[in-house]
N, C-alpha and C positions, 0 to 999 in steps of 0.2 A: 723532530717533525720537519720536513721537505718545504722548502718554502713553496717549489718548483709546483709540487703536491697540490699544496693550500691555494696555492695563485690557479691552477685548471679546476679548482671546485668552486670558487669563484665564477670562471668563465661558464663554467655549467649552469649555470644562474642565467645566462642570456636566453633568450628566446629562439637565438639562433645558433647556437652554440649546437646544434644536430648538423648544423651547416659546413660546420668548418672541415676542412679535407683534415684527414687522419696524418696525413704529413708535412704538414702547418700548427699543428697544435704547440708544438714546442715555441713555432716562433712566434704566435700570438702573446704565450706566457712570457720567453724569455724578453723579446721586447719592452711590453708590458713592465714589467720588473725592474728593467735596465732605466727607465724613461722618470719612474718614478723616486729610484735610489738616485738617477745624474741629480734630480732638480734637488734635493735633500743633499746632498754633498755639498750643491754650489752654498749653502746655507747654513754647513756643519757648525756646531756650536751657540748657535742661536736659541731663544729661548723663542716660544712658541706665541707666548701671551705679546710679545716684544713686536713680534712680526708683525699681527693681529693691528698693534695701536701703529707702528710703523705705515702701514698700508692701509688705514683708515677701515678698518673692519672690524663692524658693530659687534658685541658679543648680547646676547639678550640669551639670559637665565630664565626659564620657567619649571613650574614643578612638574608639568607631564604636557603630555601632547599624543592626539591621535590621528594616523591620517586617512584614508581614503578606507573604507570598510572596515572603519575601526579598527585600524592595523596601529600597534605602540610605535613611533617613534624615538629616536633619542636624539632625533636633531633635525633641522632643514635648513638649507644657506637659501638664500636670495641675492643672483649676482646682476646688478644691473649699471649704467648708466648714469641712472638716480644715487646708487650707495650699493654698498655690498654691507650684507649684516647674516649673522650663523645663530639662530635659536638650539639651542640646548636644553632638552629637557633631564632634570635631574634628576627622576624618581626611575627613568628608564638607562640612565646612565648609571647610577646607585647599585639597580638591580644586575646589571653586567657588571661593575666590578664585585660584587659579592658574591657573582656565580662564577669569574673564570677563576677559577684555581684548578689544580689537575696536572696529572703527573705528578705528583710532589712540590709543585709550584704555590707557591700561596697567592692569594687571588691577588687580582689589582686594587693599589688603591683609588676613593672616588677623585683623587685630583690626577690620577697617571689616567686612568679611561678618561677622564675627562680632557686632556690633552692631548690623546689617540685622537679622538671625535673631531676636538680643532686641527689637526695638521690632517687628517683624512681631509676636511674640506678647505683646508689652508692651498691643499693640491689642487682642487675643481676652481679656485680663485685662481690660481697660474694661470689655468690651462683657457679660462675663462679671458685673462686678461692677453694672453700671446694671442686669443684669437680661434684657437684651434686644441681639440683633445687629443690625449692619445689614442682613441677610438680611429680618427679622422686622418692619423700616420698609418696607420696600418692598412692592409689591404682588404679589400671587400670582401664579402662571401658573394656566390651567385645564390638567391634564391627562390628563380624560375627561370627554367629556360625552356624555348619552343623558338624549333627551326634556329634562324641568327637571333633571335633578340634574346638578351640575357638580363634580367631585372637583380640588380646589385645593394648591398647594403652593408653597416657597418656592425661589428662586435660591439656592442657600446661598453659591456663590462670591463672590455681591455682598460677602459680610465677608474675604472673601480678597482683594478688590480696594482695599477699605476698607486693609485691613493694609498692605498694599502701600503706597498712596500716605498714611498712617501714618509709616513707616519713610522714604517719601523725604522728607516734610516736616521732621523730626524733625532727619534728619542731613543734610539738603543735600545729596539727591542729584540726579544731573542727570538720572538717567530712573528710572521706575518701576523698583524692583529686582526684577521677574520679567525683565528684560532680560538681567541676570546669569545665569538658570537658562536661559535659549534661547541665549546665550552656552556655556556649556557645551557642552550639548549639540551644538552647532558644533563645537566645538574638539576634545571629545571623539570624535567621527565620529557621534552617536546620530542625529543629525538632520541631514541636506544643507541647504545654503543656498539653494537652490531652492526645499524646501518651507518654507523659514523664508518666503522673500521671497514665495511663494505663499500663507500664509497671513495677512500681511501688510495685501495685496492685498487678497484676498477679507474679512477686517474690515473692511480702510477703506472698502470698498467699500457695505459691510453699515450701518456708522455713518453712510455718506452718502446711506443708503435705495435702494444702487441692487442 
């Protein structure tokens, strides 16, 4: 699997991701990717949990959690001033590692998704603490323009893709861990394998400018 791949299906997730010029896509992703493995490297070897009590960052277990239109989460950070703390719900983390198996892979176990989950937001706490996202390195999109004025904004998923490849640096993973959430959704029935291997396609298609 393409990590290259999995990081633009990601960025397709943004709202503005129709925005982006067709020959910038690559550099949104590779960017993206590079930002998230540097900060994972400077940290190789570290255990995750370690980090966590090291920088004073709550961990709070609950058994489930839902957010805004009754959408399942499987976690939310709170980074502030006051403390930083990462709820973790296990019933939705439980449920991911039971569903990502695929290709021959057997799934993950609940303490390996559970350690995905923390160094995913183990990343939003850097990024939080330098001040600044990888959203906020990269370059705008325009998305209005009339006569001179051009109204500008950011990719914000570019720090979602950061995170990602983050967590697989971190913990040796063998593919970008948003493979696990399209995994699910396979296994679970949400998504056909057709539109999985359809949107696939139409990415790599998209990174190869064609």
């Amino acid at each position: 699997m393409d990590d290259r791949v999995l990081a633009l299906c990601e960025l397709s997730n943004d709202m503005l991701f129709h925005k982006i010029p067709q020959n910038q896509l690559a550099l949104y992703v590779d960017a993206s990717l590079a930002a998230g493995r540097k900060a994972a490297q400077s940290l190789a070897g570290q255990d995750i949990l370690d980090l966590y009590r090291k920088d004073g960052i709550a961990i709070l277990e609950k058994p489930s959690g839902k957010g805004q239109f009754g959408m399942i989460l499987r976690g939310q950070a709170t980074l502030s001033a006051r403390g930083c703390q990462v709820e973790v719900y296990q019933e939705s983390i439980r449920a991911l590692a039971e569903h990502s198996g695929g290709a021959g892979e057997t799934p993950l176990s609940f303490e390996k998704a559970f350690h995905i989950h923390l160094a995913h937001e183990y990343f939003h706490f850097l990024e939080y603490r330098r001040g600044k996202s990888v959203a906020e390195e990269l370059p705008d999109v325009v998305t209005l323009s009339f006569l001179n004025f051009h109204r500008r904004a950011k990719i914000n998923r570019c720090s979602e893709v950061a995170a990602h490849a983050f967590a697989q640096t971190l913990l040796a993973l063998p593919h970008l861990p948003n493979l696990y959430d399209y995994r699910f959704l396979l296994d679970t029935g949400a998504m056909a394998q057709k539109a999985f291997d359809e949107l696939l396609k139409r990415m790599g298609a998209a990174l190869n400018g064609a």
